[in-house]
C-alpha positions as CSV (number, residue, x, y, z in Angstrom):
1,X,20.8,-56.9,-95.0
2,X,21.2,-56.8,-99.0
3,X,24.5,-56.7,-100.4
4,X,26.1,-58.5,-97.0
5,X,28.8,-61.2,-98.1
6,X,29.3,-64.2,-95.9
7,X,32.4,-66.7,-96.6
8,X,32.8,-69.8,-94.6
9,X,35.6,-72.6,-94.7
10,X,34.5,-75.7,-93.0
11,X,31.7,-73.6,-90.8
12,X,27.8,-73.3,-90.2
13,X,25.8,-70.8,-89.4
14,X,23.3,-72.3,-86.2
15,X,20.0,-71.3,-84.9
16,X,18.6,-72.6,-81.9
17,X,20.1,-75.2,-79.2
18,X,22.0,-78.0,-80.4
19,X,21.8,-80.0,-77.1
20,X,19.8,-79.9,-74.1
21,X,23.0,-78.7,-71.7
22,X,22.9,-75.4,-73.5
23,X,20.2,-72.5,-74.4
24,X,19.8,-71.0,-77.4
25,X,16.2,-71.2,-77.3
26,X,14.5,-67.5,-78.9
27,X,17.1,-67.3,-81.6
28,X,16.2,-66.3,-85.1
29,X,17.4,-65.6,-88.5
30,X,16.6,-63.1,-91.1
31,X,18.4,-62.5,-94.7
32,X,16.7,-59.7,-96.0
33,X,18.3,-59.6,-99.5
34,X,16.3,-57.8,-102.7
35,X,15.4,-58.2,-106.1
36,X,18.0,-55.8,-106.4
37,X,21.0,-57.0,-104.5
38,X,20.8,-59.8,-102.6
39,X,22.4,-61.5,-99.3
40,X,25.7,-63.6,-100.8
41,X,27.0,-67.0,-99.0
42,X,29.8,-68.5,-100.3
43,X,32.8,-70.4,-100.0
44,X,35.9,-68.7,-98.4
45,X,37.8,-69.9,-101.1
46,X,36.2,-67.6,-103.3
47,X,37.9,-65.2,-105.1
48,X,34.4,-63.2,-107.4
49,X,32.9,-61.6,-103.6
50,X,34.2,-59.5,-101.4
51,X,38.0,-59.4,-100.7
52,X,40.5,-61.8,-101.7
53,X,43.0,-61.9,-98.9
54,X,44.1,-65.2,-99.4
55,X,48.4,-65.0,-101.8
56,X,47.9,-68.2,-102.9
57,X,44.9,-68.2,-106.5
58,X,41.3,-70.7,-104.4
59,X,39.0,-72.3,-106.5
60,X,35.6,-72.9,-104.8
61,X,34.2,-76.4,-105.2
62,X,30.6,-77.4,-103.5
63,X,31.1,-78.8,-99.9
64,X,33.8,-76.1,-99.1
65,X,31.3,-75.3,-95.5
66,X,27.9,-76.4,-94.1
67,X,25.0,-73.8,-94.4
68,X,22.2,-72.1,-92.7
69,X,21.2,-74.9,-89.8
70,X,17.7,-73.8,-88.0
71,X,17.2,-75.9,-85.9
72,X,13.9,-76.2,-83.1
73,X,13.4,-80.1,-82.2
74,X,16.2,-79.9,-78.7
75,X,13.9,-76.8,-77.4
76,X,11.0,-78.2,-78.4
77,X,11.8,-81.3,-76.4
78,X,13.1,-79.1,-73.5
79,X,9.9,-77.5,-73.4
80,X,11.5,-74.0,-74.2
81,X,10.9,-70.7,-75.2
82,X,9.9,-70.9,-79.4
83,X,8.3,-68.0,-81.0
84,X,5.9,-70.3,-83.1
85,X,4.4,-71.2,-80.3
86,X,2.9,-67.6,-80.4
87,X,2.3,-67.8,-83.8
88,X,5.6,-65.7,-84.6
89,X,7.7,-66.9,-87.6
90,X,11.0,-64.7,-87.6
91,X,13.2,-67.5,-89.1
92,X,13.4,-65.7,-93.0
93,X,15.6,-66.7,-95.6
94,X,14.9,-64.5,-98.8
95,X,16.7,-63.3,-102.2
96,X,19.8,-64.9,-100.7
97,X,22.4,-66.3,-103.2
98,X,23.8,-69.7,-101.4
99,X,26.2,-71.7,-103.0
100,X,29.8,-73.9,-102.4
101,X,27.6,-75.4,-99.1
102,X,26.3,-78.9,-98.3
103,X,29.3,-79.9,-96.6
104,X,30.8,-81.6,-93.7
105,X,31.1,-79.7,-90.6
106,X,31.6,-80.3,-86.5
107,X,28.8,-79.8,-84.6
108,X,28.9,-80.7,-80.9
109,X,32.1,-82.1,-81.4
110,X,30.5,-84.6,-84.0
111,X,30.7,-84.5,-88.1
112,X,27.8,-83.9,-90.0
113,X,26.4,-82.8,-93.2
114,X,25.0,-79.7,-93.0
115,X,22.9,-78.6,-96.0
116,X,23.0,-75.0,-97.8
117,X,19.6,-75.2,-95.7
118,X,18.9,-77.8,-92.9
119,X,15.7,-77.5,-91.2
120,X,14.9,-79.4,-88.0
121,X,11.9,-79.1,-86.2
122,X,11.2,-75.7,-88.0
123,X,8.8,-74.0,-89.9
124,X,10.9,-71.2,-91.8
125,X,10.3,-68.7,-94.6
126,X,12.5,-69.6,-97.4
127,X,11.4,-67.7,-100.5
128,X,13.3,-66.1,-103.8
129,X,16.8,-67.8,-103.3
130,X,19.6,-68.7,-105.6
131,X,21.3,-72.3,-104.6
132,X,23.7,-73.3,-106.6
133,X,27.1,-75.8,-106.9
134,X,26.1,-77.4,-103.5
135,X,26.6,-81.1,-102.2
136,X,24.0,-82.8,-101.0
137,X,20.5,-81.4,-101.3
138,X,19.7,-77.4,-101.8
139,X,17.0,-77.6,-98.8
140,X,16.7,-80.3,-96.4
141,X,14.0,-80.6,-93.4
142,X,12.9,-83.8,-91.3
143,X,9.4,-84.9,-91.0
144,X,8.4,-83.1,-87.9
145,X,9.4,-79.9,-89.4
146,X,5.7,-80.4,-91.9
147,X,3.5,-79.8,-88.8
148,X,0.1,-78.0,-89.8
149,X,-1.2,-75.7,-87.2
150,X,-4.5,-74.3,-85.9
151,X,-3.1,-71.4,-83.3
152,X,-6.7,-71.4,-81.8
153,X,-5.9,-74.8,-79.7
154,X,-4.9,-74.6,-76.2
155,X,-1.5,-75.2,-76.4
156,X,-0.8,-71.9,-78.1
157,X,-3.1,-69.5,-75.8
158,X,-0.4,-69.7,-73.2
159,X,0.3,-66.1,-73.2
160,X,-3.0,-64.9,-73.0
161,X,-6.1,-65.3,-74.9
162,X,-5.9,-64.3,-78.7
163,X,-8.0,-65.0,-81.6
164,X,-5.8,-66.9,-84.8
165,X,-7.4,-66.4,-87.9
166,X,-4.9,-68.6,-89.4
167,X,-2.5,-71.5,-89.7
168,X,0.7,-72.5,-90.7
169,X,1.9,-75.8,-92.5
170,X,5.5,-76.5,-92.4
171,X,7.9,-74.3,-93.7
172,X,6.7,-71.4,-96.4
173,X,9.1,-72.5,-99.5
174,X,8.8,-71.4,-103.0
175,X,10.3,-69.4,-105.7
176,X,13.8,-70.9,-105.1
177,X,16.0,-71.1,-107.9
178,X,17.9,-74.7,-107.7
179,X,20.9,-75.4,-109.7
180,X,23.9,-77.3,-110.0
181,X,23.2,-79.0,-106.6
182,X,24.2,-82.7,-105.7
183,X,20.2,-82.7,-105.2
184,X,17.9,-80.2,-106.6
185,X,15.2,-80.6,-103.9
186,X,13.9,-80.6,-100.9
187,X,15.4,-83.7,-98.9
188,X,12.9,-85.2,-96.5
189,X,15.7,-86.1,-94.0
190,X,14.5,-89.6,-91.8
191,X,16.5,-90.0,-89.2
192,X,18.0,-93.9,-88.3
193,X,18.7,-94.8,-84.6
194,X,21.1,-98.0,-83.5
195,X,19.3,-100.6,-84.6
196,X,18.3,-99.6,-87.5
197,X,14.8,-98.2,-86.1
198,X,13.7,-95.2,-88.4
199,X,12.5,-92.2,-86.5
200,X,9.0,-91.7,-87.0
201,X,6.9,-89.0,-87.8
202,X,5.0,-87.6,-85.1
203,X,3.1,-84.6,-85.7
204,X,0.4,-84.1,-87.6
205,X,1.1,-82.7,-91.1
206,X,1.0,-82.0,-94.7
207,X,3.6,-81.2,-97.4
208,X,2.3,-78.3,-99.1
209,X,5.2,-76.8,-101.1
210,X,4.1,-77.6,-104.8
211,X,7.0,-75.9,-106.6
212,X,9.6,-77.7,-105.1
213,X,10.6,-81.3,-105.4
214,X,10.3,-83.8,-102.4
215,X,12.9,-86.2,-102.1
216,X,12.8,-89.1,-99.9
217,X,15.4,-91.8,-99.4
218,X,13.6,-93.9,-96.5
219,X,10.9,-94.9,-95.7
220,X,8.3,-92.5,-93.9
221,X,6.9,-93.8,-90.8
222,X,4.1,-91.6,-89.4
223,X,3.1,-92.4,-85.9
224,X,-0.6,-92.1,-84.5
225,X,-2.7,-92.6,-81.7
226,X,-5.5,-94.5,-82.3
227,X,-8.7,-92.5,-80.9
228,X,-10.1,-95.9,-79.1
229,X,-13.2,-97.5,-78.9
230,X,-16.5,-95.0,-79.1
231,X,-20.0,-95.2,-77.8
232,X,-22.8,-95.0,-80.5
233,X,-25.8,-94.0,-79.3
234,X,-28.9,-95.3,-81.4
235,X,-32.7,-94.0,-81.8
């Protein structure tokens, strides 16, 4: 809730399953900070929020932890519970102030740079932020995370029968305040296997976040099916 500090040294803060050997399908996140007072994410090393406990005199510097990982691509693959499949978007990021991320952390017993926001597979709200004095990019999200929508195809009346009056493309992002970071942007994260094969994009979908800066650093591969021959039938 608003006013809630959070420092981390070398740490993330993960939503959703990592790996296929364990669940964490149905998790969500919601910062609910205000214009008022907002939600604070910082560097352990700190000593402006909450309580110094640390003798020795810290000084911050960008990279001190990871950030805010939410991550959907594993259970998507799994074929597991997700909550946008029932046109449900918990995952909410807003008035947060986010800074001293973009650093390297262990996840599943591997390195990696985690940015202030990494999105993977996701389709989050992230709205009215302060991110600031980061490495790496302020946002980042891979290809499949742009998928557009229409809740009224089959796939997403598995529950039941419902009428959707609406769609949803890619994650909601705007009115983010960008400043100081490594990248001030929204990093379109292409993945490279062994080999050097880029992974493709596979879904359809559009980038529709027009007050935010799209940074690519590979090449974008978007993957179709060809619809195959068709039969014309003329008069």
């Amino acid at each position: 809730d608003s006013g809630a500090v959070f420092k981390l040294r070398q740490a993330r803060i993960g939503v959703g399953s990592t790996t296929a050997s364990v669940d964490n399908s149905g998790a969500a996140i919601q910062v609910l900070g205000t214009p008022v007072k907002q939600v604070y994410f910082t560097s352990y090393d700190d000593e402006t929020l909450g309580v110094d406990t640390n003798p020795v005199p810290t000084t911050p510097s960008s990279g001190n932890w990871g950030g805010i990982t939410i991550q959907q691509d594993v259970d998507r693959g799994q074929g597991r519970f997700r909550y946008d499949k029932e046109g449900i978007f918990l995952n909410y990021i807003n008035q947060a102030d986010i800074k001293y991320g973009g650093g390297t952390v262990v996840v599943n017993s591997n390195l990696q740079v985690v940015n202030p926001i990494d999105i993977v597979g996701a389709r989050p709200t992230v709205t009215f932020n302060t991110i600031s004095n980061n490495a790496s990019a302020a946002i980042a999200a891979d290809p499949n995370s742009f998928e557009e929508t229409n809740f009224n195809a089959p796939p997403f009346q598995v529950s039941g029968s419902f009428t959707a009056d609406y769609s949803r493309v890619g994650p909601d992002i705007s009115r983010n305040r960008l400043v100081n970071n490594s990248n001030n942007g929204l990093f379109v994260r292409i993945k490279t296997l062994a080999g050097g094969t880029l992974v493709p994009m596979t879904v359809s979908g559009r980038f529709d976040d027009t007050d935010v800066v799209h940074i690519l650093s590979q090449n974008l591969i978007i993957q179709g099916t060809p619809p195959g021959p068709r039969l014309l039938r003329v008069a």
